[in-house]
N, C-alpha and C positions, 0 to 999 in steps of 0.2 A: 504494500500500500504506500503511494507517494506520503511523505509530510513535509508542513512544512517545516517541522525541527529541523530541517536539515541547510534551514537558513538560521542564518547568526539571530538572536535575541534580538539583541537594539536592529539589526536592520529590518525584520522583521518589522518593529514597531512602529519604523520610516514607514514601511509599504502600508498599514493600516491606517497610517498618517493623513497619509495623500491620496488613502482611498483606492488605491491599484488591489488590496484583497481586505475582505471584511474581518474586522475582531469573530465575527459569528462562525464564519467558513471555518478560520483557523482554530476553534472552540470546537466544531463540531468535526473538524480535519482527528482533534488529538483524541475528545471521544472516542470515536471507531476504534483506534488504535488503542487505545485501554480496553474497547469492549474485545477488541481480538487478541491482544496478549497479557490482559495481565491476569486471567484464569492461568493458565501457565505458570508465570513471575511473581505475582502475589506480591508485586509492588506496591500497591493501596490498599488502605482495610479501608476508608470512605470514598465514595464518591458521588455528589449528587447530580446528576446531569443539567435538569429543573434549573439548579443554582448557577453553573456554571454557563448556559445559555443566555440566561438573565444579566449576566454581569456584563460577557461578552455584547449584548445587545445595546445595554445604557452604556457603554464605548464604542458601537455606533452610532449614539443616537448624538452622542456629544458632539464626534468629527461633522457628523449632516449638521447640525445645527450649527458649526463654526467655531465651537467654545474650544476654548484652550485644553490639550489634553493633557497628561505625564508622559514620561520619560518610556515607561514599558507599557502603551498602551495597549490594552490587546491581549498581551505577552503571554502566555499560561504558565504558569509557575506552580506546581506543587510542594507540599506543606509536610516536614518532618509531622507525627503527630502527636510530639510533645510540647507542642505549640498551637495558643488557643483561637479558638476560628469562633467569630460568634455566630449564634444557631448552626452551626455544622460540627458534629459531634467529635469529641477531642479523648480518646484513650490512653495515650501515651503505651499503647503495646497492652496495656494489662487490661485483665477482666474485672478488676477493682473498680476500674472507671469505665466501663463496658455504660454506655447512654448517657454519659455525660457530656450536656449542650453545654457551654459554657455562654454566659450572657455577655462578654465581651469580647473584644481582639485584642491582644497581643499587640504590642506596640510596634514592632516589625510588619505587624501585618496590616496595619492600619498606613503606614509608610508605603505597602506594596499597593494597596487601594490608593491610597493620593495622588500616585505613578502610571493608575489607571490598570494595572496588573489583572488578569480573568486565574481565580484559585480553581484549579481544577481538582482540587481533593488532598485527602490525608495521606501519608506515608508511613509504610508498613516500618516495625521499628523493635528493637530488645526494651522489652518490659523498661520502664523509666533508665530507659539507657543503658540498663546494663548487661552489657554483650560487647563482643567482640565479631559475632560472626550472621545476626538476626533470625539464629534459633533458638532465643527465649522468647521470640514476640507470643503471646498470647494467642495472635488471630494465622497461623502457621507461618512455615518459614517463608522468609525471601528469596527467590534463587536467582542466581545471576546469572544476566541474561544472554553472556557470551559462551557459558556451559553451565546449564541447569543445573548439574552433579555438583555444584559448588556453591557455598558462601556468596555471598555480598560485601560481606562484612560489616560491624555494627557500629555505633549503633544507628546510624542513619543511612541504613541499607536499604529501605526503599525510594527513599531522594535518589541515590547513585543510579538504583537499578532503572528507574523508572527515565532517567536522563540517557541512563546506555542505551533501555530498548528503546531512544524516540518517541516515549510517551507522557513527555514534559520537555520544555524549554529551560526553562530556569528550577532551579529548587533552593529551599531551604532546609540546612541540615542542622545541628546540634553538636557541640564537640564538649565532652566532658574529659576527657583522656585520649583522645583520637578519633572518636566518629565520626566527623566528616571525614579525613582526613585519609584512615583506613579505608572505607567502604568507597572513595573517591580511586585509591590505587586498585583494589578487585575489579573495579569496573570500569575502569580506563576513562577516567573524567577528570574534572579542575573541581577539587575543593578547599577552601580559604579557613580556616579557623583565626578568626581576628584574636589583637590584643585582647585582654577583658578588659572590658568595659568601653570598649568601641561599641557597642552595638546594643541595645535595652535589650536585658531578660524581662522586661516585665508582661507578663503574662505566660512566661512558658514554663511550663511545670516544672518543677525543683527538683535535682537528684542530688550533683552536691555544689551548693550554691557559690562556693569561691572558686569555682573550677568552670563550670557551665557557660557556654559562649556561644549563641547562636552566630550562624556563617552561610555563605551562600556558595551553592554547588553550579555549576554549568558545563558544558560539552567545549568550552574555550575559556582560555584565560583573559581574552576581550570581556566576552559575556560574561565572568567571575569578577573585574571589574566593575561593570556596569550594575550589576545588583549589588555587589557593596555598598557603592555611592550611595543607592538610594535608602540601603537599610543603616547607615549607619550614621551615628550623631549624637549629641546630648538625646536623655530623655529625662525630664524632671520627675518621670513616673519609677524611675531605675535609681537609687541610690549609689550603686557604684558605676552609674555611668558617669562617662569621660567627659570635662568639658571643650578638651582638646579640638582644634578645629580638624574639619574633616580635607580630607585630599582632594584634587583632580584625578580620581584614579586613571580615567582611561587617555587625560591629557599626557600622562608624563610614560605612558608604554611604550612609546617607540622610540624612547632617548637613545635606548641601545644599554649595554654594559662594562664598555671601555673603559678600562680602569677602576672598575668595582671589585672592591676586596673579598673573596670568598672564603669561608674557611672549612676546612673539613673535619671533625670531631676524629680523635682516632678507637675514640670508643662504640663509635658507631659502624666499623668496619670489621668485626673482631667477631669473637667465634659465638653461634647462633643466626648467624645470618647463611642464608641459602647462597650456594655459589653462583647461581641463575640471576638472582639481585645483585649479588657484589658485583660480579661483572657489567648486569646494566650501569650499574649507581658511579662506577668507575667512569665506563664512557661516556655518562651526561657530565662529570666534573670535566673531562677532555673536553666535550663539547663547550661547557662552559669557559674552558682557558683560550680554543678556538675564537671565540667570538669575542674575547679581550680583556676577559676578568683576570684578576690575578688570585691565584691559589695558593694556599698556606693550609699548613695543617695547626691545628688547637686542641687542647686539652679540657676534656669536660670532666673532671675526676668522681665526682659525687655522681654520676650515671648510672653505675652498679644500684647504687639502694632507691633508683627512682620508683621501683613494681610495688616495691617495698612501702615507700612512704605513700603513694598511693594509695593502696590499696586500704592500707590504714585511715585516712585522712580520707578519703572518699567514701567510705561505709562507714565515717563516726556522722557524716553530713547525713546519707542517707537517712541513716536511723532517727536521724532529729526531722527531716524532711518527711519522711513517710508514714512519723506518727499522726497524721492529721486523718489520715482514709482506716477511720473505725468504724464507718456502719453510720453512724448519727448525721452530718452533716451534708455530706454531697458523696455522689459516689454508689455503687453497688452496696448490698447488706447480703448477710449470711440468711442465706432459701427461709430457714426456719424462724429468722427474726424480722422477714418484710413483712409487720404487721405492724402497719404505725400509731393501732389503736392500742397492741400491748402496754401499757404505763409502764411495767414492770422493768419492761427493757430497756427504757427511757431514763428515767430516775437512778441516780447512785441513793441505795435506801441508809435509812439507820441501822446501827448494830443488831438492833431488835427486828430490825425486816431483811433479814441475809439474802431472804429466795431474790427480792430483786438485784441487789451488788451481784450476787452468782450469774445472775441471768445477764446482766450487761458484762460481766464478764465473759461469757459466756458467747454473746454476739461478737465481741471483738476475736475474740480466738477464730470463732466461726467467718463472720467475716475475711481476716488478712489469710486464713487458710485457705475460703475457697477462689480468695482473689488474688494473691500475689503467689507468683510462681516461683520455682526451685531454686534458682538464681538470686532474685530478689531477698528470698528469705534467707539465703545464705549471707548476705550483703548486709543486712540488718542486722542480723543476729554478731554478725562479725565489731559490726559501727557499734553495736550494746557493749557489746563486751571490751571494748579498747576505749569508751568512754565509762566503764563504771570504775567504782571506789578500788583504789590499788591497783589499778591497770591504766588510769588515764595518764598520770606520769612514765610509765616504763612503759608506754605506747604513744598516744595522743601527742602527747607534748614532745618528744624525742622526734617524732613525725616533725613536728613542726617547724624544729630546728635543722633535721636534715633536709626540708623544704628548702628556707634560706638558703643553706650551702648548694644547694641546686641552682636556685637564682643568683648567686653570685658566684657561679661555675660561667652561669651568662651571662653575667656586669664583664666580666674581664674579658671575656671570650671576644666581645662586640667592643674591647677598647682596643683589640687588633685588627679586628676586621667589622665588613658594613653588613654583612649575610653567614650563616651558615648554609651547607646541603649536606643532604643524609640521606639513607632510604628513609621510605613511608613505613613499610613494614619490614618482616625478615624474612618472607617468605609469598608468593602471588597466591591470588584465592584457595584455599583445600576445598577440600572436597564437607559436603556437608556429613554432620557424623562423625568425622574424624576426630577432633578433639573434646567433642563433649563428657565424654567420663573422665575427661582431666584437665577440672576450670585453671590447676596453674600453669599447664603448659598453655592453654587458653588467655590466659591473662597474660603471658610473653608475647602477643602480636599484637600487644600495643607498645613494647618496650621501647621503641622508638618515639614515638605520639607523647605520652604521657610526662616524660620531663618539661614537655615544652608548656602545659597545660600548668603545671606546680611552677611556675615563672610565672605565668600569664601572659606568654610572648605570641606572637601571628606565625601562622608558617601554613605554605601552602603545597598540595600533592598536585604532581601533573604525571601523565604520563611522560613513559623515560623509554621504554622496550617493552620487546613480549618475552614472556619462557617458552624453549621448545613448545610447548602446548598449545600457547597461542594465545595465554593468558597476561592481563598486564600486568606490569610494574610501574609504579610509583615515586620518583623521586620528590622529595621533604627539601623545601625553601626554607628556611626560620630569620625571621629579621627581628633588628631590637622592638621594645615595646614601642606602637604605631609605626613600625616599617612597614607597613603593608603597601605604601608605593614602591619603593624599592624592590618589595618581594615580588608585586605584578611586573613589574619594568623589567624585570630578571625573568622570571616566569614565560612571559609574551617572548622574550627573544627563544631561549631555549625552544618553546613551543612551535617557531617561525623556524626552527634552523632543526627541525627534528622531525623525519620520515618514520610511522612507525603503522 
């Protein structure tokens, strides 16, 4: 089936412009196209057709009418879906939130509507982010779409997949430890994980809130620019948003990188890495010295304990973050307590009325049992126990410090050089099944991703090569906090100077 994904973003939203093809055509162009692959791909758990015609329509009604439109008029963009969509039903992966509308947008997505953006639905995703590969989602797995037998990668594996098979223009993915990032190298696409706090979380559902960075996915590092621009900026709704001013992203891409400093980690070359990547990740740094950068090697020493502190420091967040979904407020309830006229279940009683304290206890066990899955509960139970009495120092806080030394592994790194590059992962998509009975070996394919997350720095995946198989690889841009022009200006050239 022709599409028209198979034209750039922003040119695409010229041609809507001037009225040469309609917002509607191309709305009902990428329908078809979900209606014929993503039974296969399981790229979306939402999508409402109704809405996305509707959207598409009042961005024709504006061009006929003369009025001024946005940047991405038109454009279809799909929606990680841990980010809230008002009246379009928001899960975040899990059955916890299985029908939950949310009554607002998302501040990014409220940014994509101003731009004139048509949402063409939710993306399939690991239970509140946590995955590596998009078989914990709740509503089945993601597969990707250049060999079904495989991964996506998580946790915004259906943004990726859904931009590989041509069934979205633009996306927006999530990166708590890698997730854009990752599932951007399985499926041979550009995705951006900004500074934190370039871009508002506010509205996207919590997993662990000093790490979580919403970012924009695309089929080109042009069109990864372009939806930057428009999602990122102050938001007075976001407390730890930037007030820093925002870039030209796609003015400054074609500077070229003559004379830009590169530097290579020598911890990211070393043993764990598949020989299939090391070799690609080699030939993009050639490619990269080819077109005028100058390359040096640097020392990230604190690398080793990054799974580590991680892992700690992101499941003490969870557990604070996912106390809120007990049945009572918003959200799924456990089969046997959806009776909103029980009292019993409602009320925490007096010592003298046990039956009801039991029974609200009772619901909550019930509840996060039948709604949060294997993963999840591993992840909480973990965040409990590294935050409770006698374990939050000889964990928690030790975390916190080997944080630091993480981010000042990158203060120094970035006072010798203007970039780093690295791979994305250590290995191209597996196969699905493969690692799920061993979440640590699971938890190694983000060992690359994840330091850059416990900084807070930007770094972007592009395609770099295939493996024998045919499967892509990923090379990792990393720039200081708000490089992200530099990163794309790097990015765009490598992208221009690279046959794959």
């Amino acid at each position: 089936m022709e599409s028209y994904s198979e034209i750039k973003a922003h040119e695409l939203a010229g041609q809507i412009k001037s009225g040469e093809i309609t917002a509607e055509e191309v709305a009902k162009n990428m329908l078809d196209r979900i209606e014929e692959k993503n039974s296969t791909i399981n790229a979306y758990i939402t999508v409402q057709p109704e809405l996305v015609i509707e959207e598409a329509r009042a961005v024709d009604k504006k061009i006929n009418n003369g009025l001024p439109t946005g940047e991405l008029a038109g454009v279809p963009v799909a929606i990680k879906d841990a980010i809230c969509t008002k009246n379009l039903e928001t899960t975040c992966g899990s059955k916890i939130l299985e029908g939950f509308i949310p009554p607002y947008d998302a501040s990014v997505i409220t940014r994509l509507r101003e731009a004139d953006a048509v949402i063409l639905g939710k993306t399939n995703m690991d239970q509140f982010g946590m995955g590596s590969s998009n078989e914990n989602s709740a509503f089945d797995i993601c597969r990707n779409p250049l060999d079904i037998t495989r991964v996506t990668g998580g946790s915004s594996g259906g943004s990726a997949a859904a931009l590989s098979s041509k069934m979205a223009m633009l996306a927006l993915g999530e990166d708590t430890g890698g997730s854009i990032r990752q599932p951007a190298s399985f499926c041979g696409i550009v995705g951006l994980k900004p500074t934190y706090g370039r871009v508002s979380r506010y509205g996207v559902i919590a997993y662990g809130s000093s790490l979580d960075q919403v970012g924009p996915m695309a089929g080109n590092v042009e069109d990864c620019a372009h939806l930057l621009s428009v999602i990122a900026g102050h938001d007075p709704l976001d407390t730890t948003s930037s007030l820093k001013k925002v870039s030209d992203y796609q003015l400054s891409l074609r500077r070229g990188i003559k004379g830009v400093r590169i530097g290579v980690p020598e911890e990211y070359l070393t043993t764990g890495l598949d020989v299939v990547v090391k070799d690609s990740i080699v030939r993009g740094i050639e490619r990269l010295e080819t077109l005028g950068a100058d390359i040096t090697s640097v020392r990230l020493p604190h690398t080793e304990y990054a799974i580590a502190t991680y892992y700690i420091l992101v499941t003490a967040e969870a557990s604070s973050n996912l106390a809120r979904y007990d049945g009572v407020k918003y959200g799924a309830r456990g089969k046997d307590y959806s009776n909103p006229k029980n009292e019993n279940m409602l009320r925490i009683a007096s010592k003298e009325e046990k039956l009801g304290y039991d029974r609200l206890n009772d619901m909550y066990k019930l509840t996060r049992s039948e709604g949060f899955g294997t993963e999840v509960k591993r992840r909480i139970m973990l965040g409990t126990y590294v935050l409770s009495a006698g374990y939050y120092e000889a964990y928690y806080d030790k975390a916190q410090r080997v944080r630091t030394l993480i981010k000042e592994d990158f203060d120094k790194a970035f006072e010798q050089v203007d970039l780093l590059v690295a791979p994305t992962t250590p290995t191209p998509a597996f196969e699905i099944g493969e690692k799920t009975d061993d979440p640590l070996k699971m938890y190694l394919s983000d060992v690359y991703t994840v330091p850059i997350n416990l900084a807070g720095l930007p770094a972007i995946s592009i395609p770099s090569g295939l493996s024998p198989e045919g499967m892509p690889i990923g090379l990792q841009i990393i720039g200081p906090h708000f490089g992200e022009e530099l990163i794309l200006q790097t990015a765009y050239a490598f992208e221009e100077a690279t046959q794959i």
